[in-house]
GUFINU-701494 format. One line per 2 residues: number of its first residue (from 0); their letters; for each residue x negated, y negated, z of N, C-alpha, C, O. Coordinates in steps of 0.2 Angstrom, whole numbers, plus 5000, padded with zeros to 4 digits. Each point is the difference from the previous one (the first is absolute). Layout:
! GUFINU-701494
NUM	A	X:Y:Z:X:Y:Z:X:Y:Z:X:Y:Z; ...
END
This chain:
! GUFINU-701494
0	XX	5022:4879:4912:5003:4996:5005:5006:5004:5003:5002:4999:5006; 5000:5004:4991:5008:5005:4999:4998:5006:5008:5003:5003:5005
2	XX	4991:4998:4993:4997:5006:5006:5000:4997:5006:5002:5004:5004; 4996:4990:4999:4998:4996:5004:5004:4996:5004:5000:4998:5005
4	XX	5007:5002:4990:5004:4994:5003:5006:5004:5006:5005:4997:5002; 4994:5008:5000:5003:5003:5005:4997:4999:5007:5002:4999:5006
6	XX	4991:5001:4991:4995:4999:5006:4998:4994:5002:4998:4999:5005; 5003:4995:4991:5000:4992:5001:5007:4999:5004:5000:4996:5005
8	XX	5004:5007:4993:5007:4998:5003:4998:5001:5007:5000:4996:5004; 4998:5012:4998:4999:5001:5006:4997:4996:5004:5001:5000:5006
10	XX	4993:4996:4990:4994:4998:5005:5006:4992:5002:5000:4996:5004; 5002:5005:4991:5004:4992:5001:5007:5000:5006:5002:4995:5003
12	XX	5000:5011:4998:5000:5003:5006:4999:4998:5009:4994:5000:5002; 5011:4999:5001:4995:4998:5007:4997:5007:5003:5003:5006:5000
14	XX	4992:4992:5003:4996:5009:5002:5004:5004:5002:5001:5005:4998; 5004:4992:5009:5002:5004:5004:5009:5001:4997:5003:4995:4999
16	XX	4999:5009:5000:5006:5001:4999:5004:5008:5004:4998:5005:5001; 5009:4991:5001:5005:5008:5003:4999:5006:4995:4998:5006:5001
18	XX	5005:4993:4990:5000:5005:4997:4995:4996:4995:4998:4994:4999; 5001:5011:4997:4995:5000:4994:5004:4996:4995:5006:5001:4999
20	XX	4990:4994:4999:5005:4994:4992:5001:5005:4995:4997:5005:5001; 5007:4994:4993:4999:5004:4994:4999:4993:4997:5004:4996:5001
22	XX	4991:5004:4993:5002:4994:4997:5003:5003:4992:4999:5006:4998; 5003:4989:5000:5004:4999:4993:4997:5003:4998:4994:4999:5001
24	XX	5009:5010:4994:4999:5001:4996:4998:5008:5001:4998:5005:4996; 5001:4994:5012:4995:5009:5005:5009:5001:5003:5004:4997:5001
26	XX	4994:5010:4999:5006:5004:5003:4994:5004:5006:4995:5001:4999; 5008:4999:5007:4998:5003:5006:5002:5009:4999:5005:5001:4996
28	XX	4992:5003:5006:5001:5004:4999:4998:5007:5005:5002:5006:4999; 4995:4991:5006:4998:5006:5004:4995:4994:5005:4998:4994:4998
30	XX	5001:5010:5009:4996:4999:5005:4998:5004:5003:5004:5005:5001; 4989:4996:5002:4995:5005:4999:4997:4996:5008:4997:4995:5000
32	XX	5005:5009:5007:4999:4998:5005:4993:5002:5003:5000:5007:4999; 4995:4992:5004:4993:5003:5000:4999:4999:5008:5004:4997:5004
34	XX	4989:5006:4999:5002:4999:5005:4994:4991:4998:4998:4997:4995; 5000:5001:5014:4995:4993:4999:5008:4995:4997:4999:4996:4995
36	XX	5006:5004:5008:5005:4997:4999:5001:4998:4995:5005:4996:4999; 4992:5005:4996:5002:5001:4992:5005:5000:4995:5005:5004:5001
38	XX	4994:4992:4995:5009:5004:4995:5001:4998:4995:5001:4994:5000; 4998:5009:4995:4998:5000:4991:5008:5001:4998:5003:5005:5001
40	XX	4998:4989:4996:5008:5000:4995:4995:5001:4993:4994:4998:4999; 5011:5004:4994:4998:4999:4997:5006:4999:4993:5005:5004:4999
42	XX	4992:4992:4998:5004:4997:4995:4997:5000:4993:4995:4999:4998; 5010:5003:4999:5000:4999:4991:5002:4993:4998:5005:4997:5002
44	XX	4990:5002:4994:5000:4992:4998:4996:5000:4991:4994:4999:4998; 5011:5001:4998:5000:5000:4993:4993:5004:4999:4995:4996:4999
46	XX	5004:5011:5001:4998:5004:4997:4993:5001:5006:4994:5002:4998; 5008:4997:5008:4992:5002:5005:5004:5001:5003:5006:4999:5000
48	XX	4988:5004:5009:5005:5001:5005:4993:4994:5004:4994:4999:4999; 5011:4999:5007:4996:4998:5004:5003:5002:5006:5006:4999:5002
50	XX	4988:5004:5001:5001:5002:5009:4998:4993:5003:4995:4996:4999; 5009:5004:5005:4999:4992:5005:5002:5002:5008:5005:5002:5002
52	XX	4986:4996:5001:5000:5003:5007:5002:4996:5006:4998:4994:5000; 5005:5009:5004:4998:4994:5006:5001:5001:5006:5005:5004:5001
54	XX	4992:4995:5005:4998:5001:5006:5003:4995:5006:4998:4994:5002; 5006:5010:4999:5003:4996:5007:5003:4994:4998:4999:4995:5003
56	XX	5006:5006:4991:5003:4993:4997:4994:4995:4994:5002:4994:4997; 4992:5009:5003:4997:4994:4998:4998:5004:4993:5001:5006:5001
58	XX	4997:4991:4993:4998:5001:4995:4992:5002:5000:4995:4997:5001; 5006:5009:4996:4990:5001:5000:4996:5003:4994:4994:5000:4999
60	XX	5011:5001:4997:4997:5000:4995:5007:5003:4994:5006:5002:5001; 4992:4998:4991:5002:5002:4996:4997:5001:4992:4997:4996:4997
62	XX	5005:5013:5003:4995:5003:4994:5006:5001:4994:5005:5003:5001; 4993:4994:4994:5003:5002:4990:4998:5006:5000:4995:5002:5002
64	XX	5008:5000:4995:4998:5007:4996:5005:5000:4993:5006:4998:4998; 4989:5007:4999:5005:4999:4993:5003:5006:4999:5001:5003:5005
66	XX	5002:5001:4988:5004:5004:4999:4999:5005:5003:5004:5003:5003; 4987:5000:4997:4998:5007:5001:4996:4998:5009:4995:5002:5002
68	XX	5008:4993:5001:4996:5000:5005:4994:4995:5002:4999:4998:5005; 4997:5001:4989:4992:4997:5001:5005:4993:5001:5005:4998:4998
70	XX	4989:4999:5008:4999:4995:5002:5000:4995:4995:4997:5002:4995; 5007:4992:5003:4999:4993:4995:4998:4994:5006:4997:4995:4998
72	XX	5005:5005:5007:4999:4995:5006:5002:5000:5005:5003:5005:5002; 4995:4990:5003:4997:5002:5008:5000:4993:5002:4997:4995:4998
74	XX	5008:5004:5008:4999:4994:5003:5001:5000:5009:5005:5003:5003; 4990:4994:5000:5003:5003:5007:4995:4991:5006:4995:4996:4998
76	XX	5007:5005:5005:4998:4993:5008:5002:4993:4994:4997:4996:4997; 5010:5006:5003:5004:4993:4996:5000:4997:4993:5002:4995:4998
78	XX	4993:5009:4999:4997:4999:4995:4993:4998:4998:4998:5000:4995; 4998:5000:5011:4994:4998:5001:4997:5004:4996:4996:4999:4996
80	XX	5005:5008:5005:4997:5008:4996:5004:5000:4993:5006:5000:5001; 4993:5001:4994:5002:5000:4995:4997:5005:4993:4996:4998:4997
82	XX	5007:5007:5001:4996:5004:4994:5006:5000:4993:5006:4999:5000; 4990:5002:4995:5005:5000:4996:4997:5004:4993:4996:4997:4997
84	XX	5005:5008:5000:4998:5004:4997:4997:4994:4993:5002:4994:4998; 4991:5012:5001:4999:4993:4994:5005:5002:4993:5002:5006:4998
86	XX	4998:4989:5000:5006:5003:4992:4996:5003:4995:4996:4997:4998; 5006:5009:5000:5001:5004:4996:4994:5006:5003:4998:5004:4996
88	XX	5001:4996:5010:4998:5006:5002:5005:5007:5001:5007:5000:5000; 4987:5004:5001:5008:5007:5000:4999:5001:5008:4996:4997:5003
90	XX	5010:5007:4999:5003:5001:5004:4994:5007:5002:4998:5005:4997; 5001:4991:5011:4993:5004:5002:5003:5008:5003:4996:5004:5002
92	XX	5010:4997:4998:5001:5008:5003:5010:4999:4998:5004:4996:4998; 4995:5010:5003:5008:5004:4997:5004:5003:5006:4997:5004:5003
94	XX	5009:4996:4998:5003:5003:5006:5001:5006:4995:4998:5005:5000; 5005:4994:4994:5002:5008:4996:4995:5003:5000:4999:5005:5003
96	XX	4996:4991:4994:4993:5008:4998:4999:5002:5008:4998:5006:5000; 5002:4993:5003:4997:5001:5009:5006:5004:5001:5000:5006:5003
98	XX	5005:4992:4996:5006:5004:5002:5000:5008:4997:5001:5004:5004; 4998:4998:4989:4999:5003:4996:4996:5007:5000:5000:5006:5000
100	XX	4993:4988:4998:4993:5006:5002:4998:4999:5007:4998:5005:5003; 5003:4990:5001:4996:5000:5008:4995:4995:5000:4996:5000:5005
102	XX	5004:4997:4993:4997:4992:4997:4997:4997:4993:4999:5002:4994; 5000:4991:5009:5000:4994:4998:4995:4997:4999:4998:5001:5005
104	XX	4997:4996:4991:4994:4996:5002:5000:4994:4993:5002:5000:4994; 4996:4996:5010:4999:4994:4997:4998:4993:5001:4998:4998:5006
106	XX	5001:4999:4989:4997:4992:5004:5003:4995:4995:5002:5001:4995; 4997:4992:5009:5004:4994:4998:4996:4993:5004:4998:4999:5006
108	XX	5002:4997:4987:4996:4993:5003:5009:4995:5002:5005:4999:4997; 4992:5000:5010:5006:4996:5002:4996:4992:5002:4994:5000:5001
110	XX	5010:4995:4998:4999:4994:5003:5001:4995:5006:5006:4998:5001; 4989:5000:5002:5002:4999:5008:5003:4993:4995:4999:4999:4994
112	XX	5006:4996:5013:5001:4994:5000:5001:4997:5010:4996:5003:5004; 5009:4993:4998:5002:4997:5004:4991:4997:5000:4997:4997:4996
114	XX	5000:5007:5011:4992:4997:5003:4996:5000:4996:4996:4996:4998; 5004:5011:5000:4996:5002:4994:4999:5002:4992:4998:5005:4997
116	XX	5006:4988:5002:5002:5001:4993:4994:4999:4994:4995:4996:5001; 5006:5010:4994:4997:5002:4997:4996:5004:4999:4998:5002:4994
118	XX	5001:5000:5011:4997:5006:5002:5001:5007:4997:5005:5002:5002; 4991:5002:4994:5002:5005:4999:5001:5006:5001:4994:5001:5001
120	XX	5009:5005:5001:4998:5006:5005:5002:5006:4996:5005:4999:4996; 4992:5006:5003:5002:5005:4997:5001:5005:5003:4996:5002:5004
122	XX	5010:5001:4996:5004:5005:5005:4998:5008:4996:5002:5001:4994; 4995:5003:5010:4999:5005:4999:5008:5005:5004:5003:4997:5005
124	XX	5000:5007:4993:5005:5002:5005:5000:5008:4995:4999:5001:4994; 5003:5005:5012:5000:5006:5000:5005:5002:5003:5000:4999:5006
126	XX	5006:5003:4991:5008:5001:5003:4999:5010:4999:4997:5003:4995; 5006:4999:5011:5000:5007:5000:5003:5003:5003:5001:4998:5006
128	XX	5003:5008:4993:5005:5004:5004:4999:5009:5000:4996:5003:4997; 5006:4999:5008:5000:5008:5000:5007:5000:4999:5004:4998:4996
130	XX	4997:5007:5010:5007:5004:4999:5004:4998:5005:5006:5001:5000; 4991:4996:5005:5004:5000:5008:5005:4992:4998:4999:4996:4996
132	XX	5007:5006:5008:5005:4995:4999:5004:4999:5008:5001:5004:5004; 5002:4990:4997:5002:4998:5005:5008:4998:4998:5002:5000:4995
134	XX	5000:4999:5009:5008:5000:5002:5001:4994:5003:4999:5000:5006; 5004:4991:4991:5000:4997:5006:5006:4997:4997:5001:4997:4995
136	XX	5005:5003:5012:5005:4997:4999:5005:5005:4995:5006:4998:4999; 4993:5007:4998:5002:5004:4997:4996:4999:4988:5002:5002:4994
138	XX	4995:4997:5010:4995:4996:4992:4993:5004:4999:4995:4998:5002; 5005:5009:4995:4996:5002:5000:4992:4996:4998:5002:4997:4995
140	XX	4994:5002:5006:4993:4999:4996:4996:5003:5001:5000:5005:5003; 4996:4993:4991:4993:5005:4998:4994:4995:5005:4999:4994:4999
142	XX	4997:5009:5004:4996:4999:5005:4991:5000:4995:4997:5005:4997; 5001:4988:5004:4994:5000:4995:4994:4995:5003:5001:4999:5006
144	XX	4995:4999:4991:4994:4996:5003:4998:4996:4993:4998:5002:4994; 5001:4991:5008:5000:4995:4996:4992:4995:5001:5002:4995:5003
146	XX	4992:5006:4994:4994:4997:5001:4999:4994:4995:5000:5000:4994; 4999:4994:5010:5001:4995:4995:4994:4998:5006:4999:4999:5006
148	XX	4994:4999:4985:4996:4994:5004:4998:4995:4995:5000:5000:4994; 4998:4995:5010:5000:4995:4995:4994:4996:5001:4997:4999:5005
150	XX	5001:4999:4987:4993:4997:5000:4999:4995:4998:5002:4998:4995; 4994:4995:5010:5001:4996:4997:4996:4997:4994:4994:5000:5001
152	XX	5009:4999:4994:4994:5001:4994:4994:4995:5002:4995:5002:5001; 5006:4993:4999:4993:4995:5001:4993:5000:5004:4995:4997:4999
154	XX	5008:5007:5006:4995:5003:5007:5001:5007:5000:4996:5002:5004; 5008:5003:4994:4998:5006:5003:5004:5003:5007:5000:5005:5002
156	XX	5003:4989:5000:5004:5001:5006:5004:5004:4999:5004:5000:4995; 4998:5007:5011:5007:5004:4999:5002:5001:5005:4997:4999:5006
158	XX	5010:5003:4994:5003:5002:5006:5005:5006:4997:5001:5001:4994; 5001:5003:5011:5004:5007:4998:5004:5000:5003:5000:4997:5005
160	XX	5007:5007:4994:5005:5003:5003:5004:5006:4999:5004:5002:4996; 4995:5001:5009:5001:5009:4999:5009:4997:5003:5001:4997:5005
162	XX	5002:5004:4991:5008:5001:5002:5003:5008:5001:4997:5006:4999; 5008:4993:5004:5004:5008:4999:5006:4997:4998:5004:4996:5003
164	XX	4997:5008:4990:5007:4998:4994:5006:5006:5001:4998:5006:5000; 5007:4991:5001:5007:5002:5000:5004:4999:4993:5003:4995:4998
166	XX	4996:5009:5000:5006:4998:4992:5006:5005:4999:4999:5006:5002; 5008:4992:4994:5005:5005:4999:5000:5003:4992:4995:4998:4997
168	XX	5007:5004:5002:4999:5005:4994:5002:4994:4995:4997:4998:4996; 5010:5002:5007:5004:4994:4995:4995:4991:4997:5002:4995:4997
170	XX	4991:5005:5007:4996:4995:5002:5002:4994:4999:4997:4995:4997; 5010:5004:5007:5001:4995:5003:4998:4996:5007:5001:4994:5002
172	XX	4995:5011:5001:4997:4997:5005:4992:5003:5002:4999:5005:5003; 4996:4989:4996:4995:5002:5003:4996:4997:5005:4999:4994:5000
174	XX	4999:5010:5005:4999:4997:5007:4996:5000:5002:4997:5006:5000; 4999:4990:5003:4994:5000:5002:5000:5001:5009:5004:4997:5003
176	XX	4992:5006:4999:5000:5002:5008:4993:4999:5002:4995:4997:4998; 5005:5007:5007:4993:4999:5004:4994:4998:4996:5000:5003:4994
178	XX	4996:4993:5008:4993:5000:4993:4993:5000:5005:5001:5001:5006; 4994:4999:4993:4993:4997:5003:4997:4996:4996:4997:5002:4995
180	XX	5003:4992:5006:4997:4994:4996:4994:5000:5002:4999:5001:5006; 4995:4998:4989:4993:4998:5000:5001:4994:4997:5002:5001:4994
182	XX	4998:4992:5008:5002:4994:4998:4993:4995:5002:4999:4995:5005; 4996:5007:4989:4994:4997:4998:4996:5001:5008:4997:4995:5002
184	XX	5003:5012:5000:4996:5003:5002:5003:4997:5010:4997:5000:5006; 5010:4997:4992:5005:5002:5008:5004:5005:4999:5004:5001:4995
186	XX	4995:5002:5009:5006:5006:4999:5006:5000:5006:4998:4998:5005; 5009:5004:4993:5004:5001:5004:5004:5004:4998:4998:5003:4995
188	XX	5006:4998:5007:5008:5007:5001:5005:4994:4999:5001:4995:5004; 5003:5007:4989:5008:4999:5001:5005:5006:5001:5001:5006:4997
190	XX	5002:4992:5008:5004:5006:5002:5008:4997:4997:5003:4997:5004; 4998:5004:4992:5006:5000:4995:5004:5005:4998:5003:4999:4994
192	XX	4996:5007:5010:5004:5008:5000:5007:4994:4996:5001:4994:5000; 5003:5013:4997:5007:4996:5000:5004:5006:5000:5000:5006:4998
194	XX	5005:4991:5006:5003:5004:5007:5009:5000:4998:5003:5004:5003; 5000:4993:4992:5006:5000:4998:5000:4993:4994:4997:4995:4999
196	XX	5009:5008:4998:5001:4997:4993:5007:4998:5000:5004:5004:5000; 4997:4990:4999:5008:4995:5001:5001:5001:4993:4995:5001:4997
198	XX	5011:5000:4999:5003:4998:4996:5007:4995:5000:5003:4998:5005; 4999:4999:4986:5005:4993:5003:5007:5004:5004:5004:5005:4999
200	XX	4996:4991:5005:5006:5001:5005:4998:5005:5007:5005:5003:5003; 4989:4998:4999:4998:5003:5005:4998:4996:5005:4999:4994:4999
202	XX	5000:5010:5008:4995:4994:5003:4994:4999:4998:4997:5004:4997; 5000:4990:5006:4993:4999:4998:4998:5000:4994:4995:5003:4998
204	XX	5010:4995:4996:4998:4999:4994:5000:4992:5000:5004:4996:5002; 4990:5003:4993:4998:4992:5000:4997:4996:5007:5000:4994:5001
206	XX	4998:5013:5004:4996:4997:5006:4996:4998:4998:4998:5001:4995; 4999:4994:5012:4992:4996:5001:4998:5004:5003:4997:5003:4996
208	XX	5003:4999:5010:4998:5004:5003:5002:5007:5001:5006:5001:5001; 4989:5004:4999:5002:5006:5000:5004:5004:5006:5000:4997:5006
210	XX	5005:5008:4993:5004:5002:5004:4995:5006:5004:5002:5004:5005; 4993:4995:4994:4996:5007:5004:4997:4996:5008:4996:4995:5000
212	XX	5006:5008:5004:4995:4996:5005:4995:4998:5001:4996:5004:4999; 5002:4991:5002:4992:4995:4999:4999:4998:5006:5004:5001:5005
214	X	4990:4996:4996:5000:4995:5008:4999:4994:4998:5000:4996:5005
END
């Protein structure tokens, strides 16, 4: 429940807010400005990190991750979407071994709830890096590509997500950008380049909306 209860608080949350909540017990820590008027804060909360996005003031999603990064839970459109790692699986990929040798591979049975509770899905994900690195904000990252598809066990259904991952050495922060989603055979483009990085007491730290220009 310990893992979870950062992200209940959120969802308890009104969608639209000026600056990002922290709830009891998460410290804020960086903001991660993308383009698609985007803007991922992220917070440490008794032993995980949660990235919590949101668009144009409004809340649209937020992902758990545990110490090395893998995914524990996933919640986004108010709670209606809901995953939650099953307990005592292992952590389906590694920001260090990817960091290290140049990737990651792995898999993890996660648990739908909110609409589709019960349901279970098995996350295939491939985290991977070369050598190229970016500069944003004065925060150097290592520039990588992150494949996560998921199957629905019961029927066989999947969907995929080619990411491009930003991480820092120190891997205090890992970012997700641009992806091309195949989402059970719809495909679209998220354009979530990220364009500049807030820290506390800067501007656009704990934004709703991203400082990069949008329409």
């Amino acid at each position: 429940m310990k893992r979870v209860l950062g992200i209940l608080c959120l969802m308890a949350a009104p969608a639209m807010a000026d600056t990002v909540p922290v709830p009891a017990g998460c410290e804020a820590y960086a903001t991660v400005h993308k383009d698609s008027c985007s803007a991922t804060t992220y917070l440490r909360c008794e032993g995980r990190v949660d990235a919590v996005s949101y668009a144009r003031g409004e809340l649209t999603d937020t992902h758990s991750f545990g110490p090395d990064w893998d995914m524990i839970a996933y919640s986004a459109d108010e709670g209606r979407m809901q995953i939650e790692a099953e307990p005592g699986s292992a952590p389906e990929a590694s920001l260090t071994t990817a960091l290290e040798t140049g990737e990651s591979v792995g898999e993890r049975a996660v648990i739908m709830g909110g609409v589709l509770a019960g349901n279970a899905i098995d996350v295939q994900s491939r985290l991977a890096f070369g050598s190229e690195t970016i500069d944003i904000s004065g925060t150097t990252l290592r520039v990588g590509t992150l494949t996560r598809k998921m199957t629905i066990r019961k029927n066989g259904v999947t969907a995929q997500y080619d990411f491009e991952i930003f991480a820092n050495a120190e891997k205090a922060l890992f970012i997700e950008g641009a992806a091309d989603v195949d989402q059970f055979g719809r495909k679209s483009r998220l354009e979530w380049t990220p364009r500049k990085i807030s820290y506390p007491g800067e501007a656009g730290f704990l934004a709703t909306t991203s400082d990069i220009a949008c329409d």
